[in-house]
C-alpha positions as CSV (number, residue, x, y, z in Angstrom):
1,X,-52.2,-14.7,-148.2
2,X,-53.8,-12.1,-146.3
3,X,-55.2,-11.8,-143.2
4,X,-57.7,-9.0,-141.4
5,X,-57.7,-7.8,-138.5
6,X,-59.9,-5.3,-137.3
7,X,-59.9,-2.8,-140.0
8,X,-56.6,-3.5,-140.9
9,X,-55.4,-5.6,-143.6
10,X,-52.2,-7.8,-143.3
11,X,-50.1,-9.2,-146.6
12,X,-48.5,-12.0,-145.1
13,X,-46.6,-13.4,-148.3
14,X,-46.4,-12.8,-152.0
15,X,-44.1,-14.4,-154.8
16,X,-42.8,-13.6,-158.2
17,X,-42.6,-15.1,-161.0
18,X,-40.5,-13.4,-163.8
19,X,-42.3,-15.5,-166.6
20,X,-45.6,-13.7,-166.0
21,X,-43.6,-10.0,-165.4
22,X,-45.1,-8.3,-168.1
23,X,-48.7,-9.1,-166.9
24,X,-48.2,-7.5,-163.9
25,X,-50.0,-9.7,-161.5
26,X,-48.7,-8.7,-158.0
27,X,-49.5,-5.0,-159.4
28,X,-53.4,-6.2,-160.0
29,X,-53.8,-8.5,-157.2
30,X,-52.6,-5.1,-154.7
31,X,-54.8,-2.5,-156.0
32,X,-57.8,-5.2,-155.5
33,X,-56.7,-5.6,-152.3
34,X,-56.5,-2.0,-151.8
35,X,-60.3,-1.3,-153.7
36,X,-61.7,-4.1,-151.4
37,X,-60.1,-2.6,-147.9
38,X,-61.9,0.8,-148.5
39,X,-65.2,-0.8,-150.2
40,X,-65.3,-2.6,-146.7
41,X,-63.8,0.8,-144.3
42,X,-60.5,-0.6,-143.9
43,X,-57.5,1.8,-142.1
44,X,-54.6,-0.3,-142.8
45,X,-52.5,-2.6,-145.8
46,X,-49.7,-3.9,-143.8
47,X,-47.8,-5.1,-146.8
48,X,-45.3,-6.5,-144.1
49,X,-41.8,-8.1,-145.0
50,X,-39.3,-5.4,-143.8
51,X,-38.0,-2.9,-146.6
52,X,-38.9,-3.8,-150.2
53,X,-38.2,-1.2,-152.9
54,X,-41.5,-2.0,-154.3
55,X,-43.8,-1.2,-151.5
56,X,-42.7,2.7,-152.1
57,X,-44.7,2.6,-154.9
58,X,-47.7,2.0,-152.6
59,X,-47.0,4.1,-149.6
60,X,-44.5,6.9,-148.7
61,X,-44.4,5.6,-145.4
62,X,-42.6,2.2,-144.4
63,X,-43.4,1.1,-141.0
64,X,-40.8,-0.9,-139.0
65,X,-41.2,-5.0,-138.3
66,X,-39.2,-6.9,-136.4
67,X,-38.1,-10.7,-136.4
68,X,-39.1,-13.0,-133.5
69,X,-37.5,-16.3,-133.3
70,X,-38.9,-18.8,-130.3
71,X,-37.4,-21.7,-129.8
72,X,-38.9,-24.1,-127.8
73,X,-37.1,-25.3,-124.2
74,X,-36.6,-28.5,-125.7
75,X,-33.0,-30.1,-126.7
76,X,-34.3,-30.0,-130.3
77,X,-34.8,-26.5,-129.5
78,X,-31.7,-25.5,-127.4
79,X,-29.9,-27.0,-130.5
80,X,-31.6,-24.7,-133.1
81,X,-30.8,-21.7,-131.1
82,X,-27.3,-22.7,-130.0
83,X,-26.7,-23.4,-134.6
84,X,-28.5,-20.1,-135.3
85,X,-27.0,-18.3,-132.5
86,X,-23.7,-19.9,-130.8
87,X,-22.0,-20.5,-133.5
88,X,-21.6,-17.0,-134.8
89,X,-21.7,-15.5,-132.0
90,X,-18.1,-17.9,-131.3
91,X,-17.1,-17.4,-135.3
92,X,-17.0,-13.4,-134.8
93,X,-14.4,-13.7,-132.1
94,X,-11.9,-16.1,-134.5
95,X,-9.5,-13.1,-136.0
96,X,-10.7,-12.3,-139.3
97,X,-14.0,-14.2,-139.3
98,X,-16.0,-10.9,-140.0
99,X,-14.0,-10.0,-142.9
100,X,-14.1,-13.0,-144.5
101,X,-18.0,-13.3,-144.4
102,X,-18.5,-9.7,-145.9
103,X,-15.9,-10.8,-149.1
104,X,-18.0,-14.1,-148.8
105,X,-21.1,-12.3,-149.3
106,X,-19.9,-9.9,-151.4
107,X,-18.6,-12.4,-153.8
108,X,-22.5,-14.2,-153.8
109,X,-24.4,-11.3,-154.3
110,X,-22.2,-10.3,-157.3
């Protein structure tokens, strides 16, 4: 999806799909994003969604982004924000807590 601003050009989301890898369709659909932003005297793809190794190939320069959660002064809300939030805030001060999630997420990502 993308979305223009100005002359600048915001990639809001993109997916993969390793079946179609060898056709290289994120590759093609980017460089006719990029031919269409300077055909039309765009300054700016914003490929967004923090660091990706990919996006190197498009750019030597990564520009920050930052996450912004709201949460709504609602109970529903408060609640969302206490389980994303309280709770490990509260689980970091149990001894060991810490050290267990980094073996715990060591373990998934191997």
């Amino acid at each position: 999806m993308l979305r223009v601003s100005g002359h600048n050009i915001f990639a809001l989301k993109t997916g993969y799909d390793h079946t179609y890898s060898t056709y290289a369709p994120g590759l093609l659909l980017t460089s006719r994003v990029i031919r269409y932003g300077l055909e039309h005297g765009m300054e700016m793809l914003d490929l967004m969604a923090g660091k990706a190794r990919w996006k190197v190939d498009w750019a030597g320069e990564l520009r920050p982004h930052y996450d912004v959660l709201l949460f709504p002064p609602t109970p529903t809300g408060r609640y969302a924000y206490w389980v994303r939030y309280g709770v490990r805030q509260q689980a970091k001060k149990l001894p060991g807590a810490v050290r267990l999630a980094s073996w715990l997420r060591a373990r998934r990502l191997s």
